[in-house]
N, C-alpha and C positions, 0 to 999 in steps of 0.2 A: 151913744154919741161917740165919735172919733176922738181922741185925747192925743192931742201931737205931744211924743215923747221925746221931743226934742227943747220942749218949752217945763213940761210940768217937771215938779219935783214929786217921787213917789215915796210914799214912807208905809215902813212893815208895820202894823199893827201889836205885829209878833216879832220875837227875836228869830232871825234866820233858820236858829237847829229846829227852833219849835214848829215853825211853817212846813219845813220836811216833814218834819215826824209826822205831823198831822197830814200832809200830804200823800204821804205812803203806805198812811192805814191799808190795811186789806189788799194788800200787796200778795202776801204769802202764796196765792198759786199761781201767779204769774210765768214761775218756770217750767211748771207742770202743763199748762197750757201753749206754752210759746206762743206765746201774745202779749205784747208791752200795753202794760193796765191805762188805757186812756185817761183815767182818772186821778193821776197822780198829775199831767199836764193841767189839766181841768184845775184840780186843785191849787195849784202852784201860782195858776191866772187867774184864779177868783182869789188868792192871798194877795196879789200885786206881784208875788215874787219876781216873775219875767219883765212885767214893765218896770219894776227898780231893777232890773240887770238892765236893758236899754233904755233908762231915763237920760237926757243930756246928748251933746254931738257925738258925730261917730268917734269912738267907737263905744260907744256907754260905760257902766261904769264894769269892766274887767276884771278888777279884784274883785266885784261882789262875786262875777260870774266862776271866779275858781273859788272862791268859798262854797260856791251853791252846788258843782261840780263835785267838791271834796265832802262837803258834808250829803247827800244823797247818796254815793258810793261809799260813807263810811257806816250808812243805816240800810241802804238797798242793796238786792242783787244787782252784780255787775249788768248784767242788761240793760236793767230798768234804770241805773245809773248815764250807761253809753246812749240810752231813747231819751231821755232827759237831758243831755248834750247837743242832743242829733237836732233836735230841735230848736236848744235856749240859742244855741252859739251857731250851729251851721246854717242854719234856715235862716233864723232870724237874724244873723250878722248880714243875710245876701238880701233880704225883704230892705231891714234897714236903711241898707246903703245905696242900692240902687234900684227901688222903687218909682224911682222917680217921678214924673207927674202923674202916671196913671193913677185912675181913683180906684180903678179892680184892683191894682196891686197894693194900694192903702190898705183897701177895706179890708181881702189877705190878710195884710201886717197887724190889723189892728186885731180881728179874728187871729189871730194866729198868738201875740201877746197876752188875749184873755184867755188861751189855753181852747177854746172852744171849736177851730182848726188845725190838725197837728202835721205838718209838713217832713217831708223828705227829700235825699239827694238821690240822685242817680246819675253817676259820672260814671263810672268803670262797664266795661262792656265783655263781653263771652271772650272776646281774641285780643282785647290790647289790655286789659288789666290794669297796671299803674302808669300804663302809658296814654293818658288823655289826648295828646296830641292825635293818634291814632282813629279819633270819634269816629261812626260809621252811622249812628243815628242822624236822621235828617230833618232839619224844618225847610219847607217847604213853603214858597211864600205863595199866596192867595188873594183873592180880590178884597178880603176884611181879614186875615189873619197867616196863620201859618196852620201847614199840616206837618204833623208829628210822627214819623214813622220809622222803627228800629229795635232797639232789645237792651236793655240793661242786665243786669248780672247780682249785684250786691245792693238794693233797695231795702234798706233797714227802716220799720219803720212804716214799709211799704202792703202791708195787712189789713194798717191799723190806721193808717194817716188816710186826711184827706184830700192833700196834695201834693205835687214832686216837683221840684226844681232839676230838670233834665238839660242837661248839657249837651248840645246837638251842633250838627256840622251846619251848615247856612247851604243851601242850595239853590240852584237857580228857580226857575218856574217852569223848565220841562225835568226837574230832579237831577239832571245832573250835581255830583259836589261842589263847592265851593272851598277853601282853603280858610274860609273864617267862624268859627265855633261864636255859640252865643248860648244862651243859659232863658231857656223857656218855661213858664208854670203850667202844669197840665194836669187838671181833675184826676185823682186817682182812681175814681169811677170809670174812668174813660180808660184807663188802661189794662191789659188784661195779664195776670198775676200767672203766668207758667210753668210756677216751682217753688214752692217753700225749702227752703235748705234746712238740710239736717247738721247743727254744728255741733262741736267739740265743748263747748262754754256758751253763757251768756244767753241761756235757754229762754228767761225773760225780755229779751229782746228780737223778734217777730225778723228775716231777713229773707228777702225773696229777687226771686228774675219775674223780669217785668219786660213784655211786649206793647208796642205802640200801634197800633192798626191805623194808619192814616186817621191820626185823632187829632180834629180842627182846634184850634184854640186863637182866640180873640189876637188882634194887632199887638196890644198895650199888654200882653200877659208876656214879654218878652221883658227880661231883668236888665237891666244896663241897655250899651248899645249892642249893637250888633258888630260882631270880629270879637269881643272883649270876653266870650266867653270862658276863655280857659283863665285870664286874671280873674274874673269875677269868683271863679269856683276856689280857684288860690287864696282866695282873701278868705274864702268861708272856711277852706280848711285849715287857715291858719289858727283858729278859731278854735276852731276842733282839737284840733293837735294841743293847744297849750290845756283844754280841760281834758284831754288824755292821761295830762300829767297828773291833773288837781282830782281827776279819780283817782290814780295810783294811790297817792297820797291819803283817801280816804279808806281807799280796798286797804294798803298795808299799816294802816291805823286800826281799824276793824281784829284785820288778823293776829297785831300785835296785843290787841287789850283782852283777845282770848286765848292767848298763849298764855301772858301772865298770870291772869286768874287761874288759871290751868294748873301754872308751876307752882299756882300756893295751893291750890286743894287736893292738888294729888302728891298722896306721899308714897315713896321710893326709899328702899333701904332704911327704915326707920325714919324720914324727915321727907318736909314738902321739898318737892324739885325744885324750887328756886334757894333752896340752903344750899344745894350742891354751888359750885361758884362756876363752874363751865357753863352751865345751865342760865344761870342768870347773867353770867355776860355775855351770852348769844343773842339774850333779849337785848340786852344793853346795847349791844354794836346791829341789834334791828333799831332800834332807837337814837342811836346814834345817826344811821345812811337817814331815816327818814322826814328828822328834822332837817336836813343839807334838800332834801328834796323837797321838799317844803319850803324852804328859804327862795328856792331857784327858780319854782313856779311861782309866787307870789309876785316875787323882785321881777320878773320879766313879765308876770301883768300889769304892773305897773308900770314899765317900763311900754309895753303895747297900748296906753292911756297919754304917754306924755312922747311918744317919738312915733315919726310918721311910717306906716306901714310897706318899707323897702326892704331892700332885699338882707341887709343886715339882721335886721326884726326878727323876716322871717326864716332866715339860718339861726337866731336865737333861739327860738321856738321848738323849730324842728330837734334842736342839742337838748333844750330840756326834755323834749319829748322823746327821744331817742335814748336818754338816759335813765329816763325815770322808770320808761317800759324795759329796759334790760334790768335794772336793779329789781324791780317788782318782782318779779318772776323768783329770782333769790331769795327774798326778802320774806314771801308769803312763804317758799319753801319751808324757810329756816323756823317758820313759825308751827308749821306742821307737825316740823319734826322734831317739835317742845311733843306734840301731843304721841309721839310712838303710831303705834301700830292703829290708835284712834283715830289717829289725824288721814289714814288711811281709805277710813269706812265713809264712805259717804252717809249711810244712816244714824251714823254717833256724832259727826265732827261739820260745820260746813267748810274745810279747810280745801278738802281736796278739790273739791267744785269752785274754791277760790284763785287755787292756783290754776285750774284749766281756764278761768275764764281771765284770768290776771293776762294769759297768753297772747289774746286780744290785742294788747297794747300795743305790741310790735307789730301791728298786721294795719287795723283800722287805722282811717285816716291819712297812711303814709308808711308803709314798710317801712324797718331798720335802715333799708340799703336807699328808698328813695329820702331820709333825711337825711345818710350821711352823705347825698351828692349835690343836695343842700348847702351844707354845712361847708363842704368840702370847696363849693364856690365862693368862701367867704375867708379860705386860706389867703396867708398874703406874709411874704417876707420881708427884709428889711437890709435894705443894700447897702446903706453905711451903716450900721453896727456889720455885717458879715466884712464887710472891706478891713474894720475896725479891729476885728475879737477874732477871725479866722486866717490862719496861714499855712495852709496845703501844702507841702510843694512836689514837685513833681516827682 
């Protein structure tokens, strides 16, 4: 039966960490295989976990979801951390909100909440990149639906899930373009998978190009209205971008509490490496950036719960996320290189496979450069204090 989550209240049976944990049993080859384990989604929907993260009006409740963000990345591999995002927050933020009356796009939502559908995005394409504006995919409209036909590029998710949220240009009815993008659901049965990528990190996260062969899809499998579709995908990846952050926060947790253990059981010169004092305040000042990052993702999900999703918000978002993946990359470094020449090996340490996959951050969801042009829109000066405090002359 369908449970409108916008009425019920859901409660963990378990405490948060515990729900993970148990959720990510038998995780371990997931990177070996490069394929994100279905069954940690499955799991996560049969604990309630996903429908207590969208219980209540939009946008549900945010803090839980960077808690659940933070703590999966601070017990999973980075993939299976970023496939567990890709779903709780980008999907299901876009099902959520503009579902609207269709009952296929319910049934989706509700399927997709108990974990037992696992959805995808596919926005970015072979020649425009992080330029959505650019789309070249087309829906094509039809006597009961639309045809789907074009290429995507970066379909994470896209292996293993059962459906895609494809962000397409609107065309006429003899396929000419249109100038209005809109956000359509398409079987991922129906689409044919043209290249598994070989990445750098994040081996447990499954990332593929995807082709669309004129694949029909029903009226009402169309997300919002129609024009709306590059906000719609903006709002899902706002989403994204802030549990970007609340992995960092878990990955440079992770790497921290095995540094420390490190610096006490391995002795140096006569004494464990944390009697040296450079040594332990290295940790200290990773412990120091990582509660500031921790403070700034929490404080702006909450702030994403109680102020409306403008353009302010979302140059917030983008800052913390732009910050937290710059510092990350540092951060696990430094944690590394507590471990020497260990921290090196990828068969002794998982350090170094944390820091490649740490790399990620700056990439998914929103390059460095497109949040600081974000950000950058949300400069603003102030013309009496400079009339006031400033005197130039010529």
């Amino acid at each position: 039966m369908a449970v409108d989550t916008d009425a019920t209240q859901v409660h963990l049976s378990v405490p948060l960490g515990d729900a993970v944990r148990e959720a990510l049993a038998d995780v371990e080859d997931a990177s070996a295989l490069s394929r994100f384990p279905r069954a940690v989604l499955e799991r996560l929907g049969k604990l309630g976990v996903l429908r207590r993260r969208w219980q209540g009006p939009f946008p549900g409740d945010v803090v839980f979801g960077a808690r659940l963000a933070e703590e999966v990345a601070r017990h999973a591999p980075t993939g299976v951390a970023v496939g567990v995002s890709l779903h709780t927050e980008s999907v299901l933020s876009l099902l959520h909100r503009f579902a609207g009356d269709s009952e296929y796009l319910a049934d989706l939502r509700e399927q997709a909440l108990d974990g037992t559908a696992i959805g995808a995005l596919a926005a970015s394409e072979p020649t425009g990149g992080s330029d959505l504006s650019a789309i070249r995919t087309l829906a094509v409209p039809t006597a009961d639906g639309w045809c789907v036909r074009g290429s995507k590029k970066y379909v994470s998710l896209g292996a293993v899930g059962d459906f895609v949220i494809v962000l397409c240009r609107i065309a006429k009815a003899d396929g000419t373009p249109t100038e209005r993008l809109a956000t359509v659901v398409v079987p991922l049965d129906r689409a044919t998978v043209i290249r598994e990528h070989e990445k750098l990190g994040t081996h447990a996260l499954d990332t593929v190009a995807v082709e669309f062969h004129d694949v029909h899809v029903r009226a009402d499998a169309m997300l919002g209205r129609p024009g709306l579709g590059l906000a719609n995908v903006s709002y899902g990846l706002t989403f994204e971008r802030l549990a970007v952050g609340a992995q960092v926060v878990g990955a440079v947790s992770r790497a921290l509490a095995l540094a420390v253990e490190h610096s006490e059981r391995r002795v140096q010169f006569g004494a464990p490496l944390r009697s040296h004092q450079h040594i332990e305040f290295k940790l200290a000042d990773v412990l120091v950036e990582l509660e500031v990052l921790r403070a700034a993702v929490h404080e702006v999900a909450r702030q994403t719960m109680d102020s409306p999703m403008g353009r302010p918000l979302v140059a917030r978002v983008a800052a913390v996320k732009v910050h937290a993946a710059r510092r990350a990359e540092h951060l696990v470094s430094e944690c590394m290189q507590v471990f020497g020449g260990a921290g090196y090996l990828t068969q002794e340490t998982p350090l170094g496979q944390m820091w490649r996959d740490i790399r990620l951050a700056r990439i998914g969801g929103g390059t460095d450069e497109m949040m600081l042009a974000l950000v950058a829109g949300e400069l603003t000066g102030s013309p009496a204090e400079y009339g006031d405090a400033v005197r130039i002359s010529a």
